[in-house]
TIMAR-313310 format. One record per residue (C-alpha): residue in one letter; x, y, z. Coordinates in steps of 0.02 Angstrom, whole numbers, plus 50000, padded with zeros to 5 digits. Layout:
N
+---+-------+-------+-------+
! r !    px !    py !    pz !
+---+-------+-------+-------+
! a !     X !     Y !     Z !
...
+---+-------+-------+-------+
END
This chain:
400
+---+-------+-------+-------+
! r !    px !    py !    pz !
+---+-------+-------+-------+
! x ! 56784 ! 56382 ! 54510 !
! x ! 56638 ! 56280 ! 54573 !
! x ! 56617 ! 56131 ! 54442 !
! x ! 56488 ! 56058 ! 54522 !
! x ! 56364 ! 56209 ! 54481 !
! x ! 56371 ! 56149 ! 54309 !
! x ! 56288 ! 55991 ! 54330 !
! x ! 56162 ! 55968 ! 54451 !
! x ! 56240 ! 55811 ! 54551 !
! x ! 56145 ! 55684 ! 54674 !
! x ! 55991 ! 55682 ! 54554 !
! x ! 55900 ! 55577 ! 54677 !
! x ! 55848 ! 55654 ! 54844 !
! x ! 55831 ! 55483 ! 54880 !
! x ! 56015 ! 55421 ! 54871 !
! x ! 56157 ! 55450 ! 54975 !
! x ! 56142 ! 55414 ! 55149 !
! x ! 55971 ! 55427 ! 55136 !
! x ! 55954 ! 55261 ! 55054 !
! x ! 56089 ! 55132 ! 55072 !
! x ! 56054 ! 55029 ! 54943 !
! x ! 56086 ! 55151 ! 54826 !
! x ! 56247 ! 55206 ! 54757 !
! x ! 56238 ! 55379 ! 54835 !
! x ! 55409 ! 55302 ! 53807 !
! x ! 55309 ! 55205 ! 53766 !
! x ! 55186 ! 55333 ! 53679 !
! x ! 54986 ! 55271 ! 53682 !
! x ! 54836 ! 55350 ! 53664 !
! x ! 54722 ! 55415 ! 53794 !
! x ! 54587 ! 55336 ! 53839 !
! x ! 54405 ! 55394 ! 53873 !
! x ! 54388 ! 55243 ! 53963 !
! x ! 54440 ! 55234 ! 54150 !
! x ! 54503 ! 55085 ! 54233 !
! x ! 54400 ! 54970 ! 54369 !
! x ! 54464 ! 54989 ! 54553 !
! x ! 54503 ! 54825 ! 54643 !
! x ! 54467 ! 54859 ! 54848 !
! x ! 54352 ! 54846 ! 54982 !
! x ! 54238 ! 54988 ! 55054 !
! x ! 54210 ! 54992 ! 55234 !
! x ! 54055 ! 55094 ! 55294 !
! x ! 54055 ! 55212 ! 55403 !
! x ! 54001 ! 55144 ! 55583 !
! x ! 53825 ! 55232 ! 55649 !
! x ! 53837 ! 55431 ! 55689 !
! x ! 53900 ! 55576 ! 55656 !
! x ! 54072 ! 55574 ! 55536 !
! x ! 54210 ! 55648 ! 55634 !
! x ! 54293 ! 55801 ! 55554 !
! x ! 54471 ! 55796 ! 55510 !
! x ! 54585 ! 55838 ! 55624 !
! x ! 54645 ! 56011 ! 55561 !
! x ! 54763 ! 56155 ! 55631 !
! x ! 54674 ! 56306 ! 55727 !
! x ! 54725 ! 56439 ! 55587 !
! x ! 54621 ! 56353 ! 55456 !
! x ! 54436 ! 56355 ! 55445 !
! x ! 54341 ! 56197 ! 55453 !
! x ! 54282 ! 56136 ! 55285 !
! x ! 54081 ! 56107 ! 55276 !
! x ! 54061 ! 55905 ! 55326 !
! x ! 54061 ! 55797 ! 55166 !
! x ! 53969 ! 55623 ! 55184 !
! x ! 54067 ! 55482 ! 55131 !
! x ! 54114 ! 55304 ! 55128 !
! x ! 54223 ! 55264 ! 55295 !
! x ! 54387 ! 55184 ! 55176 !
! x ! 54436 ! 55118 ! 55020 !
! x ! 54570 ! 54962 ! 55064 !
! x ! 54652 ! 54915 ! 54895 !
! x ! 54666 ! 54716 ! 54855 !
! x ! 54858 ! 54746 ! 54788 !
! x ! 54971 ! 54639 ! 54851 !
! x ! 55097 ! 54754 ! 54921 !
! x ! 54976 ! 54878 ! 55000 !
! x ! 54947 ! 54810 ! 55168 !
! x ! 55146 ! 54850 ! 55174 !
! x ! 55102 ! 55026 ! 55116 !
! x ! 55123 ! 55138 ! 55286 !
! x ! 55132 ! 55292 ! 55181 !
! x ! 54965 ! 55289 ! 55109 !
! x ! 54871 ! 55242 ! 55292 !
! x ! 54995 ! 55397 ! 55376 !
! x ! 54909 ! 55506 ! 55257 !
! x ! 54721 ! 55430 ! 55268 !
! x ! 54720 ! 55379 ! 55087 !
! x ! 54595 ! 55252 ! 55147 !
! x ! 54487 ! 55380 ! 55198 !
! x ! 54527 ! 55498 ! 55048 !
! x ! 54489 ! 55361 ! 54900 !
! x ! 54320 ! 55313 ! 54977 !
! x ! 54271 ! 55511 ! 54965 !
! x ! 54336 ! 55517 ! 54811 !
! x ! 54265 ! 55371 ! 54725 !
! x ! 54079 ! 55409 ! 54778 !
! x ! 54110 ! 55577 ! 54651 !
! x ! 54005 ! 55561 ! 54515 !
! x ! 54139 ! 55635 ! 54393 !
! x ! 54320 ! 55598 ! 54397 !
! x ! 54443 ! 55666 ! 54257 !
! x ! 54619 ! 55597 ! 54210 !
! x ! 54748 ! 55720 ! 54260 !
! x ! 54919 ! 55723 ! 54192 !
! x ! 55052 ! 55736 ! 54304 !
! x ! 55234 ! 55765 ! 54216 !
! x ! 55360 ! 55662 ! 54319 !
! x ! 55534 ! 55772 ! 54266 !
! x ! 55685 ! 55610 ! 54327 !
! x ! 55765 ! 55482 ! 54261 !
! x ! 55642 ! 55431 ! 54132 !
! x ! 55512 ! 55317 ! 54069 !
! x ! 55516 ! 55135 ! 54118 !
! x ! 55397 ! 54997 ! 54059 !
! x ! 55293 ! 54969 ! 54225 !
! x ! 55141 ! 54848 ! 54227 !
! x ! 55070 ! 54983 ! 54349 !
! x ! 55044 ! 55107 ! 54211 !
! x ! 54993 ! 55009 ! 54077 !
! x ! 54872 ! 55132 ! 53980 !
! x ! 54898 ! 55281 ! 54054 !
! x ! 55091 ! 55342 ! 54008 !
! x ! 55061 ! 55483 ! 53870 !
! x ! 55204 ! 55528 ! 53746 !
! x ! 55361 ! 55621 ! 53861 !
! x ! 55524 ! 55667 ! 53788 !
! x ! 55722 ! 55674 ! 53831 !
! x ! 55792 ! 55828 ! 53863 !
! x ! 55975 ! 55775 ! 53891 !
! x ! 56090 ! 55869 ! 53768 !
! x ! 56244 ! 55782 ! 53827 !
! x ! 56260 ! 55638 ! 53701 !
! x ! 56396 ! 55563 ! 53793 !
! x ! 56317 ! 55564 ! 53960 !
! x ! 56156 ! 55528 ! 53861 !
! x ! 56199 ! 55341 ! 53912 !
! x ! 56063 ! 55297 ! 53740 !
! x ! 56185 ! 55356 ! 53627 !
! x ! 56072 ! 55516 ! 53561 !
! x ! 56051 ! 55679 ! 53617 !
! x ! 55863 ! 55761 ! 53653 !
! x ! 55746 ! 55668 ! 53579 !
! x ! 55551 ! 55594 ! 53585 !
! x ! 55629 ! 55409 ! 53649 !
! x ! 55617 ! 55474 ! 53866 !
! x ! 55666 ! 55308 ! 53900 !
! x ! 55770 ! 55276 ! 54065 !
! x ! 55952 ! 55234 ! 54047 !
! x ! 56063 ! 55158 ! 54167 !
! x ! 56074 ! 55099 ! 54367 !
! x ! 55937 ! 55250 ! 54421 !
! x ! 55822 ! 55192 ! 54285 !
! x ! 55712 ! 55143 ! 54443 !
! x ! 55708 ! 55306 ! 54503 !
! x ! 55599 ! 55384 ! 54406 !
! x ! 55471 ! 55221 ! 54390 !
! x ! 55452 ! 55217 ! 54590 !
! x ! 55423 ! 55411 ! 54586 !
! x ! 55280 ! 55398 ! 54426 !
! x ! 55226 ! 55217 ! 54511 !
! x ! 55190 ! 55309 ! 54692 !
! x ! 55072 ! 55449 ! 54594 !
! x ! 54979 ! 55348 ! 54483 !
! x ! 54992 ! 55152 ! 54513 !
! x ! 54849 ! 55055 ! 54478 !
! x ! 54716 ! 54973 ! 54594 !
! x ! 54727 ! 54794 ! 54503 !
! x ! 54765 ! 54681 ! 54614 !
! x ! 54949 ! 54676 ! 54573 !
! x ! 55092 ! 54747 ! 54674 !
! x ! 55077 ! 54924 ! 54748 !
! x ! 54945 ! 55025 ! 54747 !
! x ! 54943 ! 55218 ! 54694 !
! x ! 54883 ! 55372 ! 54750 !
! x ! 54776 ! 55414 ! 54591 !
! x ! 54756 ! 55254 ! 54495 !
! x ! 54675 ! 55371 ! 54361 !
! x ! 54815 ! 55482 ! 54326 !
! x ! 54905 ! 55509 ! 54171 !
! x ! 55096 ! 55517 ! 54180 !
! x ! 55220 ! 55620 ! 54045 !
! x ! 55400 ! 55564 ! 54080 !
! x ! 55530 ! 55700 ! 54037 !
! x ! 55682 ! 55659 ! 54052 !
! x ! 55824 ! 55751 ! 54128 !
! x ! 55935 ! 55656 ! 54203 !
! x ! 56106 ! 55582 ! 54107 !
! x ! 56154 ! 55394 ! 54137 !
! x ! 56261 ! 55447 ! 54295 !
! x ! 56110 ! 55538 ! 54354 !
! x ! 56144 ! 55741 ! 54336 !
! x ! 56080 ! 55845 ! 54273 !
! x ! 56123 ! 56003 ! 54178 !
! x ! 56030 ! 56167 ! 54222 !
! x ! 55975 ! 56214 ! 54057 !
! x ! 55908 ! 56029 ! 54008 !
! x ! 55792 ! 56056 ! 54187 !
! x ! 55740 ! 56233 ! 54155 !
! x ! 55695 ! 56155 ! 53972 !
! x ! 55606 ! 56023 ! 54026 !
! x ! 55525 ! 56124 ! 54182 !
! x ! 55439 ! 56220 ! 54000 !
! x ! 55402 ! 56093 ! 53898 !
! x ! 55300 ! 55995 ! 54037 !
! x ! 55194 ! 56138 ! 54080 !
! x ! 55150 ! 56163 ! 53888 !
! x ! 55260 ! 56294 ! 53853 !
! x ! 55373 ! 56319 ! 53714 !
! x ! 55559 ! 56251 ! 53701 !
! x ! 55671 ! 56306 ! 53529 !
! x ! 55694 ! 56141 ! 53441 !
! x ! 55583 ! 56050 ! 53507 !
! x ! 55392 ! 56006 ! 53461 !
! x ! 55264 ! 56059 ! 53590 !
! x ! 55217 ! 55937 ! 53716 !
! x ! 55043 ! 55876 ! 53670 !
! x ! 54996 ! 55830 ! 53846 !
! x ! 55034 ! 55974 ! 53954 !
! x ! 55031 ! 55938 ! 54141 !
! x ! 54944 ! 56026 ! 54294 !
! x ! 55076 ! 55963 ! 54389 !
! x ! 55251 ! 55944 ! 54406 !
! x ! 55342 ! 55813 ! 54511 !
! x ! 55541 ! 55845 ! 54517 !
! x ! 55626 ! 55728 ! 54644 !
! x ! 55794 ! 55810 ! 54628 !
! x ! 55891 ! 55921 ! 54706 !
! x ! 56065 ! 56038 ! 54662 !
! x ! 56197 ! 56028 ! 54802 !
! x ! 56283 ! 56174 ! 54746 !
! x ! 56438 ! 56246 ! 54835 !
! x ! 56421 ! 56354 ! 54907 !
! x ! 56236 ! 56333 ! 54953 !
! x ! 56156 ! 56481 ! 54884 !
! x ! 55972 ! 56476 ! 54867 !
! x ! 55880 ! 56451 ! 54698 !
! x ! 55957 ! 56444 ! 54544 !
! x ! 55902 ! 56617 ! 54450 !
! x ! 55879 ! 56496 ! 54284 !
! x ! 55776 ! 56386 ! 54384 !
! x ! 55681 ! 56497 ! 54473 !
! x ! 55629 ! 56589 ! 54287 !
! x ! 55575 ! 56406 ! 54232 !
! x ! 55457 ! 56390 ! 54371 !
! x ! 55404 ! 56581 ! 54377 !
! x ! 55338 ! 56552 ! 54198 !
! x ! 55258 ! 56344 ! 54238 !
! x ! 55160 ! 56430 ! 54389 !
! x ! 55112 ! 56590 ! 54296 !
! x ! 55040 ! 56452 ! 54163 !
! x ! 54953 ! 56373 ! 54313 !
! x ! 55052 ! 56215 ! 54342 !
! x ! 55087 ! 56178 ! 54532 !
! x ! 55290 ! 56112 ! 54557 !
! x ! 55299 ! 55987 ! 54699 !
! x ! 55491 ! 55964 ! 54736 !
! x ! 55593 ! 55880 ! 54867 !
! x ! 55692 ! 55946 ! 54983 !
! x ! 55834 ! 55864 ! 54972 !
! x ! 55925 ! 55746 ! 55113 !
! x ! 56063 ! 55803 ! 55165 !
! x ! 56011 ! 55877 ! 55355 !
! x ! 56033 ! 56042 ! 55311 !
! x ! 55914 ! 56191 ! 55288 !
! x ! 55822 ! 56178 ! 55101 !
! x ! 55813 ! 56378 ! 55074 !
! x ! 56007 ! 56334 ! 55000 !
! x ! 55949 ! 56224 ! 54883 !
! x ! 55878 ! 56229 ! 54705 !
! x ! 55731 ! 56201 ! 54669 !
! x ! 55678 ! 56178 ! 54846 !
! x ! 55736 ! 56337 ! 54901 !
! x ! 55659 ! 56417 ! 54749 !
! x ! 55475 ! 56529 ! 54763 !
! x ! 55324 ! 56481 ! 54712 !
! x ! 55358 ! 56271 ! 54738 !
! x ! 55287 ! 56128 ! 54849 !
! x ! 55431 ! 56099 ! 54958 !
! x ! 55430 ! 55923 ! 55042 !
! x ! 55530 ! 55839 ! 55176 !
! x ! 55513 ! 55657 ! 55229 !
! x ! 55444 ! 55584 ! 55365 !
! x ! 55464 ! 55425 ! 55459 !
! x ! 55318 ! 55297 ! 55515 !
! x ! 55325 ! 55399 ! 55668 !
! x ! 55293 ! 55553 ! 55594 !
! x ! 55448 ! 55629 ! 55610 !
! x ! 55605 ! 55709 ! 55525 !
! x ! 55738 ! 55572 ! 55475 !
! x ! 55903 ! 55651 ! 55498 !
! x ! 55947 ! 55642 ! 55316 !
! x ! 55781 ! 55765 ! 55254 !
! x ! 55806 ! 55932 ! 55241 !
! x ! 55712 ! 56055 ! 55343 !
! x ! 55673 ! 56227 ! 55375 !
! x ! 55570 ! 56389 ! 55327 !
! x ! 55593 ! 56332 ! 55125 !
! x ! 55476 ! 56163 ! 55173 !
! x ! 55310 ! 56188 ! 55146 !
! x ! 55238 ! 56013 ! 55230 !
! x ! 55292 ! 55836 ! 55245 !
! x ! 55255 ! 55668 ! 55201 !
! x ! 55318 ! 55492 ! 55213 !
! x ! 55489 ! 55460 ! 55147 !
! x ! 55539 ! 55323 ! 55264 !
! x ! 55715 ! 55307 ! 55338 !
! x ! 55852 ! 55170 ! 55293 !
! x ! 55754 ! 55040 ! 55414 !
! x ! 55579 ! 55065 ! 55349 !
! x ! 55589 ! 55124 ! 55158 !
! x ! 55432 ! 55155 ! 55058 !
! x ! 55400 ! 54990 ! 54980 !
! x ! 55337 ! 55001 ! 54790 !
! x ! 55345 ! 54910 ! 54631 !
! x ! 55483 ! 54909 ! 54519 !
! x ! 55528 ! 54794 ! 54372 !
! x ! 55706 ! 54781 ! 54390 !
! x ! 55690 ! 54759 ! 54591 !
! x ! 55696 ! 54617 ! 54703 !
! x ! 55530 ! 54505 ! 54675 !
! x ! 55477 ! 54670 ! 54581 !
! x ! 55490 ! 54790 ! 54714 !
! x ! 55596 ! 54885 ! 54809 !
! x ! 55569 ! 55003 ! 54989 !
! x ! 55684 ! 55160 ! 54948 !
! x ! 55663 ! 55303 ! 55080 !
! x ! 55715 ! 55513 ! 55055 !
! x ! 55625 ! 55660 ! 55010 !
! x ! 55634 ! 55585 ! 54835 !
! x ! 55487 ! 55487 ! 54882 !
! x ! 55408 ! 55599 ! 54996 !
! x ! 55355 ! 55717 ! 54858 !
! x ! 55255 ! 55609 ! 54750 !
! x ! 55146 ! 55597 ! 54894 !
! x ! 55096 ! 55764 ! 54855 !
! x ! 55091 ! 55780 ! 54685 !
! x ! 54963 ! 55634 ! 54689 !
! x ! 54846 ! 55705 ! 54809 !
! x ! 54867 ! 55854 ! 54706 !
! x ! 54806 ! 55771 ! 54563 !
! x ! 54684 ! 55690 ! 54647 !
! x ! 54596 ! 55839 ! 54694 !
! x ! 54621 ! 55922 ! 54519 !
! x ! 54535 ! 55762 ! 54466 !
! x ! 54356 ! 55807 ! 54545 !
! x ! 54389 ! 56004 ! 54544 !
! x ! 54499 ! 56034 ! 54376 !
! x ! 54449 ! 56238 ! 54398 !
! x ! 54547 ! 56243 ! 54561 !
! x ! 54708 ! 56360 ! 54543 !
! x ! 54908 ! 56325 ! 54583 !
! x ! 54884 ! 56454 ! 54734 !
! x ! 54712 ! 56378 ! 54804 !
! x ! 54788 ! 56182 ! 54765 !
! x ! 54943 ! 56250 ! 54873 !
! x ! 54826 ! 56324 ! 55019 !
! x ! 54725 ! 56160 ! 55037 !
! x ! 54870 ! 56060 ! 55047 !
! x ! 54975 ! 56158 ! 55143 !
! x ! 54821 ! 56183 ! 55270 !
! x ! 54704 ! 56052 ! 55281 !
! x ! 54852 ! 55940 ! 55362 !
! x ! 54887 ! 55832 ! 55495 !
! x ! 54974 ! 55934 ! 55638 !
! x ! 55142 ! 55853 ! 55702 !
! x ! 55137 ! 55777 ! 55862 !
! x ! 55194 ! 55887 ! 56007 !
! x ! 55181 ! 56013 ! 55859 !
! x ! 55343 ! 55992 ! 55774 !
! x ! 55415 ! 55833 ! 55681 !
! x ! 55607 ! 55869 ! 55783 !
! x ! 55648 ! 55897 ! 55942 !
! x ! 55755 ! 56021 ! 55852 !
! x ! 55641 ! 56183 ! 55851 !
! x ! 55751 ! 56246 ! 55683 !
! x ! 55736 ! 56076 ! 55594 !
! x ! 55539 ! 56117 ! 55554 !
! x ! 55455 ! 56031 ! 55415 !
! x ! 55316 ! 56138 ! 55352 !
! x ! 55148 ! 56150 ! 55393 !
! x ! 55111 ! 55979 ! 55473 !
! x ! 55089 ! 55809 ! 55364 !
! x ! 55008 ! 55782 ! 55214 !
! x ! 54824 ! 55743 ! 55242 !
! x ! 54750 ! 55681 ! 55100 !
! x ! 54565 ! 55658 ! 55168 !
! x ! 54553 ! 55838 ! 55237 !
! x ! 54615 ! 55910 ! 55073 !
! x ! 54481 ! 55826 ! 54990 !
! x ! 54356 ! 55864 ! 55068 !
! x ! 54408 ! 56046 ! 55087 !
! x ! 54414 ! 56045 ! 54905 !
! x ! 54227 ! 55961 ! 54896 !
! x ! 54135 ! 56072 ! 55023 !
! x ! 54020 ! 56191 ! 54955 !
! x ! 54061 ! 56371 ! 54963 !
! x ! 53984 ! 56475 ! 55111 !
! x ! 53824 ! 56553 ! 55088 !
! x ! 53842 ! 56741 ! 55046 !
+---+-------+-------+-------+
END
């Protein structure tokens, strides 16, 4: 009856109204080495360092000294709002004056791998899990070639370029320029996606095992899936998907997902309605909801996603000058997943559940305590605060 709950349609939480301009692999091998960072530390003036500004229900972290900021020398960053709203500055200076940082590979399940300069290095072997040869738009069905395919080929690129883009001194900069990124494809050349190809590739990210299919050699701690279902009716989580991500998190993989942008409450949608997920909604340079994000109990926090007059600018080959300034909950999530990974990178023992707790309450309260003036339209815990989940994650544990 409902043909639409065969495909998963409007891939991108960051089309449709949310984004006007929209219509709606290369393998290498890891490195030991990591790469230089290109910026400018600013100390920290004379005194005391202030503490985060954190809400009442969670306990202050132990103070960490650090560096004041970190201000990358990319070209496009001083146009990068996003990273300032949530004190990436502030978090990168902390994090750089760690005297061991580990690559973390984060699996970034879209549209697909595409050749960006920001990456160079650090893109380890993905794979294509669409089945559909004729919406395959390469011609093949699932196969080790995750290469992007068609007019959302970006999508995926701006998603993996926001995580993990390098601090070079070219275009944008990223949240963890040490990050390695998996692409698994999952979405066809008209962007949808079929249910079983995401629950597949939900597995094979993770490290778990997939029938026909070698074993992914890079398994990831975490999960980025900037897609959404708009089933009809709107009935909650998918029980397929929710059994994909019951067995990634019992494995010990965090799922960041976005909530989707179409105004309405994300507990009807999958995955963002689904348990044990990072729900995200988008904010605006204000700090609050754009009409088009999604809201509600399902949303765990927010983060920038920009609205149609003040995208989230990033690099992208096939863009304008090599960039482009999309805005939904698409974008939003990355956000997340990076900080995630950044705090994986200097605490790799830290758990799915204690990852979600730091990030979900070391945060950056709304202002007038909500991001609406809609009491229903909520959006989580507050805003992503990169610098208080850091150093949350760094503190020492209390004395016994």
């Amino acid at each position: 009856m409902f043909k639409r709950a065969l495909l998963f349609t409007a891939l991108v939480a960051g089309a449709g109204a949310a984004q006007s301009t929209l219509p709606t692999l290369q393998p290498v091998t890891p490195s030991s080495s990591l790469p230089s960072l290109q910026g400018t530390f600013t100390p920290l003036p004379a005194g005391p360092v202030a503490p985060p500004t954190l809400p009442a229900s969670a306990p202050l972290p132990a103070p960490v000294p650090a560096p004041a900021t970190f201000l990358p020398r990319d070209p496009l960053y001083p146009r990068q709002w996003n990273l300032a709203a949530i004190r990436m500055p502030q978090a990168w200076a902390l994090w750089q004056a760690q005297k061991t940082i580990a690559p973390v590979t984060v699996a970034v399940l879209d549209t697909g791998y595409v050749a960006s300069p920001e990456l160079a290095g650090r893109v380890v072997n993905g794979y294509d899990f669409v089945s559909d040869a004729a919406r395959s738009g390469d011609g093949g069905r699932r196969d080790r070639d995750a290469g992007a395919v068609g007019q959302f080929a970006y999508h995926g690129e701006i998603v993996a370029n926001l995580i993990a883009a390098a601090h070079d001194g070219r275009g944008m900069a990223g949240i963890n320029p040490r990050a390695r990124i998996v692409h698994v494809r999952v979405a066809d050349v008209n962007g949808q996606i079929a249910p079983q190809d995401l629950v597949d590739g939900l597995r094979w990210a993770a490290g778990l095992s997939v029938p026909g299919v070698p074993n992914n050699p890079n398994p990831a701690r975490v999960l980025n899936l900037s897609l959404f279902a708009d089933f009809i009716p709107l009935t909650g989580c998918d029980a397929r998907i929710q059994k994909a991500v019951d067995d990634v998190t019992a494995k010990g993989a965090l799922v960041v997902v976005g909530a989707g942008n179409d105004g309405r409450d994300a507990s009807g949608y999958s995955p963002a309605g689904c348990r044990n997920v990072l729900t995200v909604t988008s904010v605006d340079e204000r700090g609050l909801r754009p009409g088009y994000a999604n809201w509600g109990r399902a949303v765990s926090l927010g983060a920038p996603g920009g609205d149609p007059a003040h995208g989230v600018v990033a690099s992208s080959v096939s863009g304008s000058g090599g960039e482009r300034d999309p805005n939904g909950t698409s974008f939003a999530a990355p956000h997340a997943a990076g900080v995630a990974s950044l705090l994986l990178s200097v605490r790799p023992e830290l758990s799915r559940a204690t990852l979600t707790t730091l990030l979900t309450r070391q945060v950056t309260p709304f202002a007038s305590g909500r991001c609406d003036t809609d009491p229903r339209h909520t959006c989580g815990a507050g805003l992503l605060n990169a610098e208080a989940a850091l150093q949350a994650a760094l503190a020492p544990a209390p004395a016994r």
